[in-house]
C-alpha positions in Angstrom: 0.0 0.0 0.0 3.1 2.4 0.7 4.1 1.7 -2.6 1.0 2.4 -3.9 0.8 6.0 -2.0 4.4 6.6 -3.2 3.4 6.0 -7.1 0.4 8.3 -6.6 2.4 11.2 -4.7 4.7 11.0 -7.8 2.7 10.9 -10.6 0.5 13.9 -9.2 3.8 15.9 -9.0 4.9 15.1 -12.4 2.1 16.5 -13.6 2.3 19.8 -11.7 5.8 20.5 -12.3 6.0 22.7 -15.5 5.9 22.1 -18.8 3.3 19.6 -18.0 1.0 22.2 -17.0 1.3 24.0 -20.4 1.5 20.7 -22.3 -2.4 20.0 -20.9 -3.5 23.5 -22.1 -1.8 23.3 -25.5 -3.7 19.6 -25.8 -6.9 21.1 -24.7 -7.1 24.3 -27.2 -6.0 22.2 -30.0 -8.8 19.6 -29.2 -11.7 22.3 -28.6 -11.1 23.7 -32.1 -10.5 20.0 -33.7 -13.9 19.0 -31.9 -15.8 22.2 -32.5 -14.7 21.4 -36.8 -16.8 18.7 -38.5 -14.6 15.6 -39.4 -11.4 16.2 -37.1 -11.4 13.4 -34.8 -9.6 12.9 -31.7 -7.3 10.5 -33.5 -6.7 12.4 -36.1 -5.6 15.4 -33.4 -2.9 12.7 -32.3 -1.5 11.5 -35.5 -0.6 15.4 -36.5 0.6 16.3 -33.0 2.6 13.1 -32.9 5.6 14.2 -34.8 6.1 17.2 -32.5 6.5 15.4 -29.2 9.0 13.7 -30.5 11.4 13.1 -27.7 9.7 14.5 -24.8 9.6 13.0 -21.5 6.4 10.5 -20.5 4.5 12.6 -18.4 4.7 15.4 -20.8 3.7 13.2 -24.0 0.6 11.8 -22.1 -0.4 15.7 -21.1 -0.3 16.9 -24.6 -2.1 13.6 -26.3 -5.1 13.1 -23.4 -5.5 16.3 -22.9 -6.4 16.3 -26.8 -9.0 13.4 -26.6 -10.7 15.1 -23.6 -11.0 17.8 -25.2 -12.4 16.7 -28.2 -15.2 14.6 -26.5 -16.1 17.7 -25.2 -15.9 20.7 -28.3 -17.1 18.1 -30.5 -21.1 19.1 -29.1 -20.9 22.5 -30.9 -21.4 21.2 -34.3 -23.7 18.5 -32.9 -25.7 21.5 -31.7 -25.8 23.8 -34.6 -25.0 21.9 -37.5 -26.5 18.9 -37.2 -23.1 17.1 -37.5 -21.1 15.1 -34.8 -18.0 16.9 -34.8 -16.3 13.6 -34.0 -18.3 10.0 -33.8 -18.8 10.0 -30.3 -21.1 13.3 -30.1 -23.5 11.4 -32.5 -26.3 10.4 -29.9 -25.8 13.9 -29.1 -27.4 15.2 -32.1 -30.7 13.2 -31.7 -31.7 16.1 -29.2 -29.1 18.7 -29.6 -30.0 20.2 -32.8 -33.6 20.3 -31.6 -32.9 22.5 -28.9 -30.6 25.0 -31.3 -34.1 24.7 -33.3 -35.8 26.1 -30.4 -33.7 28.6 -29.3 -32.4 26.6 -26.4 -28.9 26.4 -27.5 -27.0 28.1 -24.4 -29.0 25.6 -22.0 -28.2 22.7 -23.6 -24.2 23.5 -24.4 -23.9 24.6 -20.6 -25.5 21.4 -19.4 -23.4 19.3 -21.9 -20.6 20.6 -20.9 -21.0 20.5 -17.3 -22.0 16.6 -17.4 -18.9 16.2 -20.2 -16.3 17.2 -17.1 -18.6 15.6 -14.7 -18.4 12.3 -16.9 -14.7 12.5 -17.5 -13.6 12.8 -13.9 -15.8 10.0 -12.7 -14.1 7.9 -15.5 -11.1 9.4 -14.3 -11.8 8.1 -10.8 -12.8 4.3 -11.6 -9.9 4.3 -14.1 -7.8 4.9 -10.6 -9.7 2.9 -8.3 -10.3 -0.3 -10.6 -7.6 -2.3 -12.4 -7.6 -5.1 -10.0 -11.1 -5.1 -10.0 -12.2 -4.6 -13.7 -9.5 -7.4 -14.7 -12.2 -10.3 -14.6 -15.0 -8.9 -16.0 -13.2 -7.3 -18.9 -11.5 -10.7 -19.6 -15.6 -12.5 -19.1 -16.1 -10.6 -22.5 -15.0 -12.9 -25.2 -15.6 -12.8 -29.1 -19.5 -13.9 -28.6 -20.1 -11.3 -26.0 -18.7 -8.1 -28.1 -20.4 -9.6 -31.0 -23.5 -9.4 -29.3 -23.2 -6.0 -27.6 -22.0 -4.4 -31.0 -25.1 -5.8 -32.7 -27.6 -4.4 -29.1 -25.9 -1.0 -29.6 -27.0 -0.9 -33.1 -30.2 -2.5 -32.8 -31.1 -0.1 -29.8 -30.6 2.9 -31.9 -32.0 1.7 -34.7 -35.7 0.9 -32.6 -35.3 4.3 -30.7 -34.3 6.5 -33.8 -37.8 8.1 -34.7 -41.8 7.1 -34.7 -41.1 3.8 -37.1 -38.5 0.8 -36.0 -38.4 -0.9 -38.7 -37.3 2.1 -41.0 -34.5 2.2 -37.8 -33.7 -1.4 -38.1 -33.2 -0.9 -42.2 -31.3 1.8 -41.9 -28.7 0.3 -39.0 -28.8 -3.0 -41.3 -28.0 -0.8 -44.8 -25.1 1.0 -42.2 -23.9 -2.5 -41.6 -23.9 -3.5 -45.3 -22.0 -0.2 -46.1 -19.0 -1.2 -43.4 -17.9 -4.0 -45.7 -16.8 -2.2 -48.3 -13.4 -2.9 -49.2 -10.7 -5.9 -48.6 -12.2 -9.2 -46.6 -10.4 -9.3 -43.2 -10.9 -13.2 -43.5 -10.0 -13.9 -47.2 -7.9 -10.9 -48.4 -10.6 -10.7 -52.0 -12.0 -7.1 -52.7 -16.2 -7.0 -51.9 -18.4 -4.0 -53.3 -15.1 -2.3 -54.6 -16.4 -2.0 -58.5 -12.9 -2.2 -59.8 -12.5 1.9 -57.8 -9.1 1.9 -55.8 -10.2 4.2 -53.8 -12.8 1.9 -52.5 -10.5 -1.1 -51.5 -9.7 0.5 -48.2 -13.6 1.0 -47.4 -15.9 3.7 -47.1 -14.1 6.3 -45.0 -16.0 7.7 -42.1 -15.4 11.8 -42.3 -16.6 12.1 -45.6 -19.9 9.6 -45.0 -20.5 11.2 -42.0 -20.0 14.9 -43.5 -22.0 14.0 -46.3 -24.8 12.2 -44.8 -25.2 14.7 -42.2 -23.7 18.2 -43.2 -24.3 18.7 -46.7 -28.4 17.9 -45.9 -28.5 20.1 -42.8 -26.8 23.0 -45.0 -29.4 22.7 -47.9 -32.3 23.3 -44.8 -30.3 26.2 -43.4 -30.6 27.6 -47.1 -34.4 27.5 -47.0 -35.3 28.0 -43.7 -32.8 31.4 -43.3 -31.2 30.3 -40.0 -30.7 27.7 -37.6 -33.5 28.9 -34.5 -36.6 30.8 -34.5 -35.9 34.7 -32.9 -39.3 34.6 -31.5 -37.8 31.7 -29.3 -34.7 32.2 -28.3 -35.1 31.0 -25.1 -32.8 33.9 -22.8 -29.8 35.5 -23.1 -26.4 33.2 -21.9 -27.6 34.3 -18.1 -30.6 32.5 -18.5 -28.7 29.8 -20.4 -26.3 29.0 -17.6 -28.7 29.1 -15.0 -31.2 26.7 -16.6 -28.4 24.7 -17.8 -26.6 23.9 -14.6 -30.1 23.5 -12.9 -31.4 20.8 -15.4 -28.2 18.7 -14.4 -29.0 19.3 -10.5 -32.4 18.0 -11.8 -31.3 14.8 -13.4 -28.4 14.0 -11.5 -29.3 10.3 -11.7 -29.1 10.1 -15.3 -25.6 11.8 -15.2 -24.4 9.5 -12.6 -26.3 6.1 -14.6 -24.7 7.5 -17.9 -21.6 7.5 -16.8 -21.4 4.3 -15.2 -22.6 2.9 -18.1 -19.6 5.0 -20.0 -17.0 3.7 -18.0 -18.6 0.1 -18.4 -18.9 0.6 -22.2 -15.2 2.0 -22.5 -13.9 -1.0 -20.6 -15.0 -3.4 -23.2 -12.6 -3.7 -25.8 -14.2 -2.7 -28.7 -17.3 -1.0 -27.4 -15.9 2.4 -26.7 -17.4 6.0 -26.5 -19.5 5.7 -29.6 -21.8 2.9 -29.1 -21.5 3.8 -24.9 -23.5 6.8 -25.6 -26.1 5.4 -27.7 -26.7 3.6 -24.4 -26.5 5.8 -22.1 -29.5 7.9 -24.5 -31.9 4.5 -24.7 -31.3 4.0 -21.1 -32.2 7.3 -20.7 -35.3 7.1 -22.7 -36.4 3.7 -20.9 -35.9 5.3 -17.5 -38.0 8.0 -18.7 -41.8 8.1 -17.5 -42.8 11.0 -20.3 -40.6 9.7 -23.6 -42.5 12.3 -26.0 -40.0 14.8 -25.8 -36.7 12.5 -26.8 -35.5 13.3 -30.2 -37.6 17.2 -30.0 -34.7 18.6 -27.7 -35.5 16.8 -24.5 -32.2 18.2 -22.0 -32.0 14.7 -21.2 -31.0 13.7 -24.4 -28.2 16.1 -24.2 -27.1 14.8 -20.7 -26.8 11.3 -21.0 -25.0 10.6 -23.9 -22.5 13.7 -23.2 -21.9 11.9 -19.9 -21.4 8.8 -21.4 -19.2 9.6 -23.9 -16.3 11.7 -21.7 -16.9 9.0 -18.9 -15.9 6.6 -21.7 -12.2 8.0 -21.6 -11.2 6.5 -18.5 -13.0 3.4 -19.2 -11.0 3.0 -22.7 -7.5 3.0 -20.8 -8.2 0.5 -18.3 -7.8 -2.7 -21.3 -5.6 -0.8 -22.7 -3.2 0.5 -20.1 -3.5 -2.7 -17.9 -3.5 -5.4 -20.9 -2.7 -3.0 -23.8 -5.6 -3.8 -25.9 -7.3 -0.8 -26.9 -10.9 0.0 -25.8 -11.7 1.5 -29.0 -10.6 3.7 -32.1 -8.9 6.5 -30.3 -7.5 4.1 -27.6 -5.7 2.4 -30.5 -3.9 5.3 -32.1 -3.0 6.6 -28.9 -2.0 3.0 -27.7 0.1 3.0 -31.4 1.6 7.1 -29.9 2.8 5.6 -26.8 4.4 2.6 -28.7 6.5 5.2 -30.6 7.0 7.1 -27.6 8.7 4.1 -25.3 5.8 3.6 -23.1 4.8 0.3 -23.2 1.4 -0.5 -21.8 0.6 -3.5 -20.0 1.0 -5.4 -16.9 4.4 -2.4 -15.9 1.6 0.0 -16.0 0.6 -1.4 -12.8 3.8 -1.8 -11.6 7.4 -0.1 -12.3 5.3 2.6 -14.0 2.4 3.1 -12.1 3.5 6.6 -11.3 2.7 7.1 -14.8 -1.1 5.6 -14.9 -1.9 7.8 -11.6 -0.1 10.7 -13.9 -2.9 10.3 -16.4 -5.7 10.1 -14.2 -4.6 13.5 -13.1 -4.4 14.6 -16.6 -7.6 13.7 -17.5 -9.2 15.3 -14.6 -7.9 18.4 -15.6 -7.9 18.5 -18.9 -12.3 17.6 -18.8 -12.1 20.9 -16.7 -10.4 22.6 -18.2 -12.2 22.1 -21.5 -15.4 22.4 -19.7 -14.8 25.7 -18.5 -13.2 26.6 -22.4 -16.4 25.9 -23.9 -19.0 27.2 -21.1 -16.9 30.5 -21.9 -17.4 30.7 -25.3 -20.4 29.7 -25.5 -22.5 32.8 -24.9 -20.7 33.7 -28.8 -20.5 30.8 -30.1 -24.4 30.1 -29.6 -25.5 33.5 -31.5 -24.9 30.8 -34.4 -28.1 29.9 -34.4 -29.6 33.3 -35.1 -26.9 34.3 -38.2 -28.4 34.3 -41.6 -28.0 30.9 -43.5 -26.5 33.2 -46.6 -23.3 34.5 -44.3 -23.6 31.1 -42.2 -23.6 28.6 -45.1 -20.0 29.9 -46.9 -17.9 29.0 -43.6 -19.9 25.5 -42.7 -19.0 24.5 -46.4 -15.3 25.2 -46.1 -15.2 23.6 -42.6 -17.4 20.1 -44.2 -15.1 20.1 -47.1 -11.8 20.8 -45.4 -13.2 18.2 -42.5 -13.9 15.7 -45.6 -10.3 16.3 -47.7 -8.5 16.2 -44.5 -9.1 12.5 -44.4 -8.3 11.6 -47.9 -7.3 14.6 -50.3 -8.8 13.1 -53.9 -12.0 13.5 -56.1 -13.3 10.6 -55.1 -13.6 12.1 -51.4 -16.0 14.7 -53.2 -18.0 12.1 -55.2 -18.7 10.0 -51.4 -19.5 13.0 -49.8 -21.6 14.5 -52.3 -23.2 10.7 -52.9 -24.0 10.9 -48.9 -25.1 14.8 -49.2 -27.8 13.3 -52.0 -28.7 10.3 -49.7 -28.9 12.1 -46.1 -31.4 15.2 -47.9 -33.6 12.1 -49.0 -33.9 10.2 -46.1 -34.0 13.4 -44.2 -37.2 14.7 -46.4 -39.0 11.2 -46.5 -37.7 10.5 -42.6 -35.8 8.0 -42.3 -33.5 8.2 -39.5 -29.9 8.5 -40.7 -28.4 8.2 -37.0 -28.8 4.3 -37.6 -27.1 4.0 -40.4 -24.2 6.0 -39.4 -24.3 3.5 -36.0 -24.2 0.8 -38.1 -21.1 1.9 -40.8 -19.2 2.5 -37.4 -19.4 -0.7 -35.8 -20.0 -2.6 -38.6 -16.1 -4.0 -38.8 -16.0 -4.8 -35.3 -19.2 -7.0 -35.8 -17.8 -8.8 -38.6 -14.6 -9.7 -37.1 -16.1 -10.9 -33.5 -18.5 -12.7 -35.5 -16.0 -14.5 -37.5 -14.2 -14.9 -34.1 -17.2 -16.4 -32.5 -17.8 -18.8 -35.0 -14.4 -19.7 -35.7 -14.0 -20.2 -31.8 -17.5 -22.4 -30.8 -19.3 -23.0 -34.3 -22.8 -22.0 -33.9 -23.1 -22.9 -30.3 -21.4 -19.5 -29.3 -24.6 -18.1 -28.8 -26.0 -20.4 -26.3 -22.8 -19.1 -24.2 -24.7 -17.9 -20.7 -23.7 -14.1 -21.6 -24.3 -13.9 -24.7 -27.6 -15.5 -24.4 -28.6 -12.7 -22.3 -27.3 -10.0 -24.4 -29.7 -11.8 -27.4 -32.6 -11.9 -25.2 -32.0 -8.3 -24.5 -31.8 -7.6 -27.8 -34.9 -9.2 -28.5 -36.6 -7.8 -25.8 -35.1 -3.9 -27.0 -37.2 -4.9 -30.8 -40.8 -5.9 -28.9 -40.3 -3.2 -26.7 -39.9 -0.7 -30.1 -42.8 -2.2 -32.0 -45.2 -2.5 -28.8 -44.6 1.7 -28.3 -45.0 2.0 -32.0 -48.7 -0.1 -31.9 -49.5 2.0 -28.8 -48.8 5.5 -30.2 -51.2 4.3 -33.0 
């Protein structure tokens, strides 16, 4: 236990004594603006920063690149909010409730509260990330092939069933999502599928540009005909108002912070699973918890507040595989996992040991660096929310720049147009015949991961992986998730 003590004392001066300080507030301002532009992601933030750490010393390299991802998870709800558009794939739940409230006016509410739960979210993950390595060692090992199978397919189904007023044009568009993610080379058998003799399509679909296309490009072509993003008549209060009625709803739901972000941290823990698909349940657990469910998907606050919760608790739920095993918890933990390969740290079992100074250095880092961002973005926002009442004709010029340098910065080539503009064409439609296009972005996401712990599963116990006892329960969840969407649907009629 001394030991312990002595790691803790060390890593918490290492991150006080300078430059780390300044290394956490360079990482956080470089990941409010890559969150707050459409299509740069948190990984992306650590694959350009990477080359300019070169050489510095542990504690340092972990402020700069954390401090970027927390940052991210937290910046990224400003284009959820007025755009439309995750600004990275984790604010995507975000969306289903966010953009309603910008609609409305209630923009400054909403942000405040988002915030608030995102720093709220990331020190609790922060916390359990301390607190539970010997603990969460079993149950993170308990999920095998079957099991991730099975909770990649609930997370998609659940979204799918709780994405509008009609499941089953939910359930399409998560399956046509799916359908989309195996685009490119087979993982199993190394032959091209869907690639129409295109190069560019032999590596797959790439998100940014789907994502821009599918959810920017419609959004922008709405802002053109309805003049601006909210109604003046309802703007809902200056940022005074805003802040007030923001901090208040999360006094209100407390619960749902605090059951969001367990369910974060839980989510994050699974290899896999990460903050994505973690917020998507967090929002359907909100919904379920719910006693009036008519306002989810108008710019219900709670919408806002569990996902937002979920998705920074989801940080320090994403280190603990990959820190204390090194498997990564999900897309961001593997490129960062990748930067501290390159960097000499070498997660795994000395993380909890010779270098556990290091691991209580980062759960300080990420405690302040969710702050930090938190209060960034509460400060700005009283500007940054007049968005919603500029004119679509001054507006429209800088969202297009930002969507197509967001798209180009992912893959600079025509074909990066065509996809985007393919997606634009695709998002407008199912937006004007509504079809939910949240689903199908779901499904694109975790589509890989479902292929390859299928193929695992069945590889591994034929088809008797599914009568495994967890994963049997995860199918009758699942089950129980698409009765439970059709019954509400049969009642509302």
């Amino acid at each position: 236990m001394e030991g312990v003590f002595g790691a803790l004392w060390q890593g918490m001066s290492a991150v006080l004594a300078w430059p780390v300080p300044g290394w956490i507030l360079a990482g956080v301002i470089i990941g409010c603006v890559f969150g707050a532009i459409p299509g740069l992601t948190a990984s992306l933030g650590i694959i350009l920063v990477l080359p300019f750490i070169w050489g510095l010393d542990p504690a340092s390299a972990c402020a700069i690149l954390l401090s970027i991802v927390a940052a991210v998870h937290c910046s990224n709800t400003f284009p959820a909010f007025f755009f439309n558009v995750p600004g990275s794939p984790s604010a995507a739940a975000t969306i289903l409730d966010g953009y309603p409230m910008a609609k409305k006016g209630e923009a400054s509410k909403g942000l405040v509260a988002a915030f608030t739960v995102s720093a709220i979210g990331g020190i609790i993950g922060a916390m359990v990330l301390c607190a539970m390595f010997p603990v969460l060692r079993p149950f993170v090992l308990a999920f095998a092939s079957p099991e991730r199978f099975m909770l990649v397919m609930l997370g998609i189904v659940m979204i799918g069933v709780l994405s509008g007023q009609q499941p089953i044009k939910g359930l399409l568009a998560g399956a046509f999502g799916l359908l989309l993610s195996t685009i490119g080379w087979d993982p199993q058998t190394g032959f091209p599928r869907y690639a129409f003799g295109q190069d560019y399509l032999l590596e797959g679909l790439s998100i940014v540009p789907l994502c821009l296309g599918l959810f920017a490009l419609p959004e922008i072509m709405s802002l053109a005909v309805r003049g601006q993003i909210a109604d003046e008549k309802t703007s809902g209060g200056g940022m005074g108002t805003g802040f007030i009625s923001g901090m208040r709803a999360v006094l209100d739901h407390r619960f749902t912070v605090l059951r969001s972000s367990i369910i974060g941290v839980i989510g994050g823990a699974i290899p896999g699973i990460g903050g994505t698909a973690s917020a998507f349940y967090a929002y359907g657990a909100a919904v379920r918890a719910a006693k009036d469910r008519e306002g989810f998907g108008k710019g219900d606050i709670r919408g806002v507040i569990a996902p937002e919760s979920a998705n920074n608790s989801s940080q320090g739920g994403e280190l603990i595989p990959t820190l204390a095993f090194g498997v990564p918890g999900g897309v961001t933990t593997a490129v960062l996992l990748a930067a501290f390969m390159v960097l000499g740290i070498r997660p795994g079992p000395p993380m909890l040991g010779e270098y556990l100074w290091l691991s209580f250095s980062i759960v300080f880092i990420l405690v302040i660096s969710n702050v930090l961002a938190a209060i960034i973005c509460i400060g700005v926002t009283k500007w940054v929310a007049q968005v919603a009442w500029i004119r679509g004709s001054v507006l429209i010029p800088f969202v297009l720049l930002f969507v197509l340098f967001g798209g180009f910065a992912s893959n600079p080539s025509a074909e990066t147009a065509v996809v985007m503009l393919s997606f634009g064409a695709l998002g407008y439609l199912m937006m004007r015949c509504e079809w939910p296009r949240v689903p199908l972005l779901i499904g694109f996401v975790l589509g890989g991961l479902a292929e390859n712990f299928l193929f695992l599963s069945v590889a591994s116990y034929g088809a008797a992986f599914l009568l495994r006892p967890l994963t049997l329960i995860l199918l009758l969840l699942l089950l129980a998730v698409i009765v439970f969407g059709f019954v509400r649907r049969t009642a509302k009629t």
